[in-house]
C-alpha positions in Angstrom: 0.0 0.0 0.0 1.2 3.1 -1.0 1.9 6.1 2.0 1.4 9.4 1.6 4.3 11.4 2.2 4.6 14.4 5.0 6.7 16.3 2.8 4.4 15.9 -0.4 1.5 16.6 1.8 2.7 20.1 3.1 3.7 20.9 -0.5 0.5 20.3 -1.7 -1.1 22.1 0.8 1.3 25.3 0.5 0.4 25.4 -2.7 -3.0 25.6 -2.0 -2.8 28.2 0.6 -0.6 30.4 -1.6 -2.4 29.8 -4.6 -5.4 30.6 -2.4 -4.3 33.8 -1.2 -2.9 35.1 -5.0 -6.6 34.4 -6.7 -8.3 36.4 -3.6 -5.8 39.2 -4.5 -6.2 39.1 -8.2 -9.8 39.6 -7.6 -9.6 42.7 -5.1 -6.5 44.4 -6.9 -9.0 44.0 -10.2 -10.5 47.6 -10.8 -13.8 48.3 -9.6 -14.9 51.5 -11.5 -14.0 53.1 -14.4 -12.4 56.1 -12.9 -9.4 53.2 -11.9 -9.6 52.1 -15.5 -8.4 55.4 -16.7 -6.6 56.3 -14.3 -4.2 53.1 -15.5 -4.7 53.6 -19.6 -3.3 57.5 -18.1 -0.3 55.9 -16.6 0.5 53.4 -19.2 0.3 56.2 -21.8 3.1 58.5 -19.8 5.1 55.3 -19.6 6.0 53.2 -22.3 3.7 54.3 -24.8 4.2 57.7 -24.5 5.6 57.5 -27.9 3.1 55.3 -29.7 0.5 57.7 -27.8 2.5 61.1 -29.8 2.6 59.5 -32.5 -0.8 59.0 -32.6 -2.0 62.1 -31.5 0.0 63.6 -34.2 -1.4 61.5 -37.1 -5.0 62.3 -35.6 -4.0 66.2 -35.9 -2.6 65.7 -38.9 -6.2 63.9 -40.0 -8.3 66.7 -38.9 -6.3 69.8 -40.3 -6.8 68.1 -44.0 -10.2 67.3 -42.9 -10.4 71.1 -41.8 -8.7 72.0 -45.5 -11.0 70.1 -47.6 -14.0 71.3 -45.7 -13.0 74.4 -46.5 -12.3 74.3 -50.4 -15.8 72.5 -50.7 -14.2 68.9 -51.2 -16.4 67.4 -48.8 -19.7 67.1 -49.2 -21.8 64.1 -47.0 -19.1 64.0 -44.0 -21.7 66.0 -41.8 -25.1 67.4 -42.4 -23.1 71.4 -41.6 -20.5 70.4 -44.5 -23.7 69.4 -46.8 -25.9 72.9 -45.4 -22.3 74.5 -46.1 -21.9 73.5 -49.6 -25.0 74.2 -50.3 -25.7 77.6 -49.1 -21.9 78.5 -51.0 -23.6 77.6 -54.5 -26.5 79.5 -53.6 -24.3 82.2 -52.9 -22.1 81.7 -56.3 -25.4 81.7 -58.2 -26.3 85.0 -56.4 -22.8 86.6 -57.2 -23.3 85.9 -61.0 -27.1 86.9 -61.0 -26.8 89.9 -59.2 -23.2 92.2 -60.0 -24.3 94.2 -56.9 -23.9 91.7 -54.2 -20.0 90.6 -55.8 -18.4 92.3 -52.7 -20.9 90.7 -50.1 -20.5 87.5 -51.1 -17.1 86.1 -50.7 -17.6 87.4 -47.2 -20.6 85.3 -46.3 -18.8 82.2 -47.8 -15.6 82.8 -45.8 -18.0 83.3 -43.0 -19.7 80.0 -43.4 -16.6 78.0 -43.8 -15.6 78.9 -40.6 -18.9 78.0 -39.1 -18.9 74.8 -41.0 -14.7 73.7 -40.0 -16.2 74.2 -36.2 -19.1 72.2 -36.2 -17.1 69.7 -38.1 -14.2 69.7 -34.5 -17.4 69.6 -32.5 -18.8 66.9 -34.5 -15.1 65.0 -34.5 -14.4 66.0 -30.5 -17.6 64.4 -29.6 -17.1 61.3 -31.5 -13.4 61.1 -30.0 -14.7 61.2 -26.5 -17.2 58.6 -27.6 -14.7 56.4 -28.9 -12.4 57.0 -25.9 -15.2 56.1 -23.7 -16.4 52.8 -25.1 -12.4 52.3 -25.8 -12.1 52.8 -21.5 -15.3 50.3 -20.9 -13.8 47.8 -23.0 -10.5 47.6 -20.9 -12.6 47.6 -17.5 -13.9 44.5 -18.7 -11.2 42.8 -19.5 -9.4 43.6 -16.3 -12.7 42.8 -14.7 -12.7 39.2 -16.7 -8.5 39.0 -15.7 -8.4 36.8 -12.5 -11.7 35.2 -13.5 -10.0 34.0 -17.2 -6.8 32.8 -15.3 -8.8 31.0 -12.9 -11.1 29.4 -15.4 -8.2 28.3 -17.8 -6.1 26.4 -14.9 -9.6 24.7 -14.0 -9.8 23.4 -17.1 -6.9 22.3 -17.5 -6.8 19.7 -14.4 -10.4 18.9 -15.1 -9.3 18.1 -18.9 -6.0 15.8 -17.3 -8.0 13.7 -15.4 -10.4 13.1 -18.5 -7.5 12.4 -20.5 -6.5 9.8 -17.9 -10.1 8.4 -18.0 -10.3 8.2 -21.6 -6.6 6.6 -21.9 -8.4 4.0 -19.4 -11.3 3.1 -21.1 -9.6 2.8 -24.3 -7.0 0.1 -22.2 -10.1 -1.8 -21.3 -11.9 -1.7 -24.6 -8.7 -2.9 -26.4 -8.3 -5.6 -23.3 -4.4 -4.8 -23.9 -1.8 -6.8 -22.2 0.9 -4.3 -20.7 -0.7 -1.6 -18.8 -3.0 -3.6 -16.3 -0.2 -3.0 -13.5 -0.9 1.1 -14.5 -4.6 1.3 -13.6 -4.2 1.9 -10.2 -2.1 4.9 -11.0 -4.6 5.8 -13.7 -7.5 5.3 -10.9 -5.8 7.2 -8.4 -5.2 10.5 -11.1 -8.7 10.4 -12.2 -10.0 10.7 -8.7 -9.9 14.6 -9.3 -12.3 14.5 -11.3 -15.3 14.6 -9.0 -13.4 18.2 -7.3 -12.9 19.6 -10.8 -15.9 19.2 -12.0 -17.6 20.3 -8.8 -15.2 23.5 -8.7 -15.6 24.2 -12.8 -19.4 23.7 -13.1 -19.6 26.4 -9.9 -17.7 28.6 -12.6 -20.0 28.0 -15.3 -22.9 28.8 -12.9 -21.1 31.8 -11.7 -20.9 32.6 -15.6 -24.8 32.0 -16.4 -25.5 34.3 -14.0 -23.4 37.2 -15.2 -21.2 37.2 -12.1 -18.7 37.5 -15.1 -18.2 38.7 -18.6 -16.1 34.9 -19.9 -18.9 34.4 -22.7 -20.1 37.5 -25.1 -22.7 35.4 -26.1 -24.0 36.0 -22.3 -24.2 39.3 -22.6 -27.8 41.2 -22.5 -29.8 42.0 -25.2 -27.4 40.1 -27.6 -30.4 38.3 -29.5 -32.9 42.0 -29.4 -33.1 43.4 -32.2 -32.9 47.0 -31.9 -31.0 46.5 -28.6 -27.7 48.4 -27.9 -25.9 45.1 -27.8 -27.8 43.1 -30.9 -25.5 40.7 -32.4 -27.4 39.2 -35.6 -24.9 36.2 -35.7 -25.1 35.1 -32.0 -28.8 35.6 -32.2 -28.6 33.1 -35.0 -27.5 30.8 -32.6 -29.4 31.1 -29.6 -31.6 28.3 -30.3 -28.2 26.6 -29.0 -26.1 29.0 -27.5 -28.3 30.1 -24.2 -28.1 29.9 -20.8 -29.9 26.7 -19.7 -29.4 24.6 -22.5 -25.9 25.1 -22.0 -25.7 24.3 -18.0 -27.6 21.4 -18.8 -25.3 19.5 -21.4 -22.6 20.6 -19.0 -24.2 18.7 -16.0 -24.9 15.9 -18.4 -21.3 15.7 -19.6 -19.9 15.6 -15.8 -22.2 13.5 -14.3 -21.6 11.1 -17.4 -17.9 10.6 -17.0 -18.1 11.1 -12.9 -20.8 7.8 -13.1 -18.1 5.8 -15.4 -15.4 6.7 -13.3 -17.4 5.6 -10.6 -18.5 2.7 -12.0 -15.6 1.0 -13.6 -13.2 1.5 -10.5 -15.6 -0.3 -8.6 -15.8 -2.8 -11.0 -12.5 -3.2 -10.7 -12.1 -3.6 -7.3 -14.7 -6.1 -7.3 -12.8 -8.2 -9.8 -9.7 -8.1 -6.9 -12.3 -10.3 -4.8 -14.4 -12.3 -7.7 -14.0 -16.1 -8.7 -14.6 -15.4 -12.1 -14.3 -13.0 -14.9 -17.7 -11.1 -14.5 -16.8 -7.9 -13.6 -13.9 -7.6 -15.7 -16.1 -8.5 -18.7 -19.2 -5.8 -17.4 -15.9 -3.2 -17.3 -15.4 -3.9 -21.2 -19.0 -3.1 -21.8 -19.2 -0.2 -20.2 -15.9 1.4 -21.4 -17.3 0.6 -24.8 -20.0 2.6 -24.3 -18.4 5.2 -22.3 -16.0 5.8 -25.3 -18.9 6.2 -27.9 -20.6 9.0 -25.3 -17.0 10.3 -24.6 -16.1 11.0 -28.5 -19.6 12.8 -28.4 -19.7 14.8 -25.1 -15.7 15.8 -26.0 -16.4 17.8 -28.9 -19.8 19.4 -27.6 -17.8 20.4 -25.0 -15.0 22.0 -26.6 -17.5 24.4 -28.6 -19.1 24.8 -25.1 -16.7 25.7 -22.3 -14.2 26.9 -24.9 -14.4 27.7 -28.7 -18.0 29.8 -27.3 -15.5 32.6 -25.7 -15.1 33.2 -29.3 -19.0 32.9 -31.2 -17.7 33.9 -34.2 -15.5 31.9 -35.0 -15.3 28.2 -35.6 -13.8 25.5 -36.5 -14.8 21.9 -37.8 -11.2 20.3 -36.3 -12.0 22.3 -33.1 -13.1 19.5 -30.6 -10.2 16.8 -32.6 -7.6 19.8 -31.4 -8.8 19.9 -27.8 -9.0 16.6 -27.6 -5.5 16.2 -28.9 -4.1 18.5 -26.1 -5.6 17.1 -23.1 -5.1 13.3 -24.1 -1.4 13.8 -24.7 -2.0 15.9 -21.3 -3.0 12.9 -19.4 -0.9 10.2 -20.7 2.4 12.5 -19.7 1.0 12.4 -16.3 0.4 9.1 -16.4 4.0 8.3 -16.8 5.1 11.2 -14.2 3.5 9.8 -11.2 4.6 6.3 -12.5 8.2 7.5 -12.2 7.5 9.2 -9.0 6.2 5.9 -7.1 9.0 3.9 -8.9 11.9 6.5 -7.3 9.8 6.0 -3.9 10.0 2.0 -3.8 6.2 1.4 -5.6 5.3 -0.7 -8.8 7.9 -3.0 -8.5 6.4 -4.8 -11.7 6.4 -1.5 -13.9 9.7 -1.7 -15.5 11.1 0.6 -18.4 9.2 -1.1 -21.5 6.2 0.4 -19.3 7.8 3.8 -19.5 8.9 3.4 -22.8 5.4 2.7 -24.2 4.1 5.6 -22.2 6.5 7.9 -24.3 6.0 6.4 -26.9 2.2 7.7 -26.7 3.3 11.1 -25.2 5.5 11.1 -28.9 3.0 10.2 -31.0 0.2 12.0 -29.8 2.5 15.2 -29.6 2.8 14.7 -33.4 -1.0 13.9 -33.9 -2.0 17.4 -32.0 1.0 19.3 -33.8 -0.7 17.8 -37.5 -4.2 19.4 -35.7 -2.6 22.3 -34.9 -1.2 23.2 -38.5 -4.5 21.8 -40.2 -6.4 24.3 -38.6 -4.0 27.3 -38.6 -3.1 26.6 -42.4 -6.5 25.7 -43.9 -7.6 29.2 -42.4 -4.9 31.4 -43.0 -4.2 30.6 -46.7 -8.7 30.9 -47.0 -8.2 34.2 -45.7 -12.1 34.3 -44.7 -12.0 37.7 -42.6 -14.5 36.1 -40.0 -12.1 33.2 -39.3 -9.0 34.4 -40.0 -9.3 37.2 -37.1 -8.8 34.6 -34.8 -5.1 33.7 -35.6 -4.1 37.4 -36.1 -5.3 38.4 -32.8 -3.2 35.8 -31.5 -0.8 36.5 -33.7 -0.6 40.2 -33.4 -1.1 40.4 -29.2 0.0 36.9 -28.3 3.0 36.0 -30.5 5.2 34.6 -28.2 3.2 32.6 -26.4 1.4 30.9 -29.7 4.4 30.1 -31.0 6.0 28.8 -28.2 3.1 26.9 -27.6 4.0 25.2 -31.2 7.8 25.0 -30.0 7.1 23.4 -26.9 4.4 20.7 -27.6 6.3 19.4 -31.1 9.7 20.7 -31.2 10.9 19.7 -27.5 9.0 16.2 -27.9 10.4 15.4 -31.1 14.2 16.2 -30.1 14.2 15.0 -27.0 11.6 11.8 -27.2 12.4 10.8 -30.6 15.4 8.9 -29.4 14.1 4.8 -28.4 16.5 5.1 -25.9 15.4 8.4 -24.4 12.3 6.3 -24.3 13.6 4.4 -21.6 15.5 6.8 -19.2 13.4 8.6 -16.0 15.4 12.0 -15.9 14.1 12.5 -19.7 11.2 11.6 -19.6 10.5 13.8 -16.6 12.1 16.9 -18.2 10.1 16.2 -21.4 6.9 16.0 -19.4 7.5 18.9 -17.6 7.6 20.8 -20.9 4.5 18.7 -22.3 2.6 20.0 -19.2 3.6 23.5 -19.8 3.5 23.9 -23.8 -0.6 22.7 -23.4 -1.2 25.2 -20.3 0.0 27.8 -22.4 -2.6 26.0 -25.1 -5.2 26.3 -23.6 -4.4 30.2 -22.5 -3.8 31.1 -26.1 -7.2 29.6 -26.7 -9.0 31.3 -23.7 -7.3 34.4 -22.9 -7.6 36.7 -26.2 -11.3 36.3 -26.2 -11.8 37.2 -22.7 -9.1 40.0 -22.2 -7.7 40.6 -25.1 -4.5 42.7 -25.3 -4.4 43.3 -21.4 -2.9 40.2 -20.6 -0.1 39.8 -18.9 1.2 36.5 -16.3 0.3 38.3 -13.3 -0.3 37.1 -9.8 -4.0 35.5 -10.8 -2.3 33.4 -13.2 0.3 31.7 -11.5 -1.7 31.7 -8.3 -4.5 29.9 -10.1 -1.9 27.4 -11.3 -0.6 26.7 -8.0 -3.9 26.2 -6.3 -4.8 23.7 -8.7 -1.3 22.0 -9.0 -1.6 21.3 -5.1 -5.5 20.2 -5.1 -4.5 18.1 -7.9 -1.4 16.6 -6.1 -3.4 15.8 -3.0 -6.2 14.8 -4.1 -4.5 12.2 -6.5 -1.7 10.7 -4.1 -4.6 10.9 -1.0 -6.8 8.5 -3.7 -3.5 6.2 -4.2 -3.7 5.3 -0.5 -7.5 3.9 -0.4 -6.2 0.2 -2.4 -3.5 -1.7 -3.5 -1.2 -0.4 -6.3 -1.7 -3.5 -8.2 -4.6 -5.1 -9.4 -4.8 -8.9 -8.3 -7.7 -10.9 -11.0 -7.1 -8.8 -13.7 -6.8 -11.4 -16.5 -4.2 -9.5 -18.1 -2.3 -8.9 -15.0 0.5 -11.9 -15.5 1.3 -10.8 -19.0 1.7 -7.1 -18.0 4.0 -7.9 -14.8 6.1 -9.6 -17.6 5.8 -7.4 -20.1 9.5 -6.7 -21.9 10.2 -6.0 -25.4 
């Protein structure tokens, strides 16, 4: 039986203290009114955009004295209705001038007189739509800093949530394909998915939070979206609301969590009975219920990739969309897998697991590297070289205010993998494996931020104390929760037909 150490304990635990304590300070340092939100575009523009802002200013200046020019020589004519009433009452007073030889003298006067009037009302006009512009420019950025530590806490709750179910899916499809080496895993893979019940308590709180507009995560959300003739009328969103509303939404959620919690559920205590059975019975009811686990899994997976996460975005999709997530959080799981395996084997655990264990591990956190990286350039190629404006916005936002990260994203979930996992014998060897884990984990964090973030705060992001906090608090529930689970049974399962052949497993 497998102990659960002091040390790992009190890590876990700080991590969810300090993680704790960063998420409650993200959300009270966030700004509360909009008089903070200006006061902080004030002092970013006297900082390091001072420049860019002078720039600006001086391009805008530049705008309005030709504006102010052509106004005045009669070259525009339906800016305004005082440049149209201008124009006009200048031909009336040409016609006058050549009608009437008396009035020649009076006329350029009145004309002069009415240009001024006109390049006025035109600043007025331009001053007013300025301070418009600055004003809905200054809402916009108060609620993105609003959506800030509410984003970062989201993304790192999905993340673990989607682990766990990468686990669970690895485990069903082991049971489905009744394969011969990784019976003396599914303790391990029992004891990671036994976060799943907290994660999905914690992220469906989050999406209830969201339904009732505690937060601002889904545009779609938002009031008066689907009302014509309302402020905030979005005609394509209202096209979708048949789909895209409130309580159809939290209910295919609760159906999704409660589907995989019940299998989870289910098949571990199946497999626990089969420890104490004479016969084959519960093995053989586990096979038929991972079967059909797997068909609602493939389903619920990509429903709830448009859900929870391609909806931050609702206008923009993508057919590959639920393959891609699904892709990130499978080689997700399996990496994990083979972490904590390596962490009981350096602590005297799994004496049967031996490296052709680890090596086929890798060999799946290889392979499905390279499957997610073919996902990832299907997607971004097919819509970049289309060039569709409505889909191709979603790349050059990330493009433009998230280079770095997207492309290090790309960098470390194929690049690192490939060099450093591509070697058989790498395969084999803990310290590797480990580091190349590490920066598995990592490069699909970052994923999933890239594919959260930019919809729900756009170009004020920045890895703050609400990110990493929400990390850490996570990391630790995750780390206790999982090693606390690994103490209930047995590392190794005793009936498993299989088990002989995977205790002897060598290649």
């Amino acid at each position: 039986m497998y102990t659960f150490s002091k040390n790992l304990k009190n890590i876990a635990l700080a991590l969810m203290i300090l993680g704790l304590v960063g998420i409650v300070y993200g959300f009270l340092s966030a700004p509360k009114t909009i008089e903070e939100v200006e006061k902080i575009v004030a002092e970013s523009h006297h900082g390091g955009h001072h420049a860019e802002a002078t720039t600006h200013d001086a391009h805008a200046t530049e705008a309005t004295h030709e504006t102010k020019a052509a106004v005045a020589h009669g070259e525009v004519k339906d800016t305004t209705h005082a440049v149209a009433h201008n124009t006009e009452v200048k031909n009336d007073s040409v016609v006058a001038s050549e009608n009437d030889s008396t009035k020649t003298d009076v006329a350029p006067v009145a004309t002069e007189n009415h240009d001024n009037h006109t390049t006025t009302e035109v600043a007025h006009v331009s001053k007013v739509d300025d301070e418009k512009e600055h004003k809905e420019h200054i809402e916009h950025v108060f609620h993105q800093l609003q959506n800030k530590p509410w984003a970062a806490l989201y993304v790192a709750c999905i993340f673990f949530l989607l682990i766990s179910m990468g686990v669970l899916a690895f485990y069903a499809i082991q049971q489905v394909a009744q394969a011969g080496w990784s019976p003396v895993l599914f303790r391990v893979m029992q004891g990671i998915t036994a976060y799943l019940p907290y994660g999905s308590v914690i992220f469906f709180i989050l999406l209830l939070l969201s339904g009732f507009h505690v937060n601002h995560l889904f545009v779609w959300m938002k009031e008066g979206v689907d009302v014509v003739g309302h402020e905030n009328y979005d005609k394509l969103i209202a096209g979708k609301t048949g789909y895209l509303n409130v309580p159809f939404w939290l209910i295919r959620a609760a159906i999704f969590l409660i589907g995989w919690n019940l299998y989870r559920h289910l098949s571990r205590k199946n497999c626990l009975a089969q420890d104490e059975a004479n016969d084959n019975l519960f093995y053989k009811k586990n096979f038929k219920l991972s079967a059909a686990f797997l068909v609602f899994f493939i389903v619920s997976e990509s429903i709830m990739a448009w859900d929870w996460i391609m909806s931050v975005d609702p206008h923009w999709f993508s057919t590959l969309f639920g393959w891609y997530v699904f892709a990130s959080f499978f080689v997700s799981g399996i990496t994990t897998i083979s972490m904590v395996t390596l962490y009981l084997k350096s602590k005297g655990y799994l004496e049967n697991v031996n490296s052709s264990h680890i090596h086929d591990l890798s060999k799946f956190m290889f392979g499905i590297s390279v499957f997610w990286t073919y996902l990832w350039f299907s997607q971004f190629m097919l819509i970049w070289y289309s060039n569709i404006p409505e889909e191709v916005t979603y790349f050059i936002t990330r493009i433009k205010d998230y280079n770095l990260l997207f492309f290090g994203a790309v960098a470390l979930n194929f690049l690192f993998p490939i060099l450093v996992l591509i070697n058989t014998d790498f395969k084999r060897v803990a310290g590797i494996v480990v580091f190349a884990g590490i920066i598995i984990l990592f490069g699909h964090y970052i994923d999933f931020f890239n594919m959260i973030m930019p919809a729900t705060v756009g170009d004020q992001w920045f890895i703050g104390v609400s990110e990493i906090s929400s990390l850490l608090f996570f990391l630790g529930l995750f780390i206790f929760v999982v090693f606390n689970a690994l103490t209930k049974v047995p590392l190794t399962p005793k009936r498993n037909p299989f088990i002989e052949e995977s205790k002897h497993f060598h290649y």
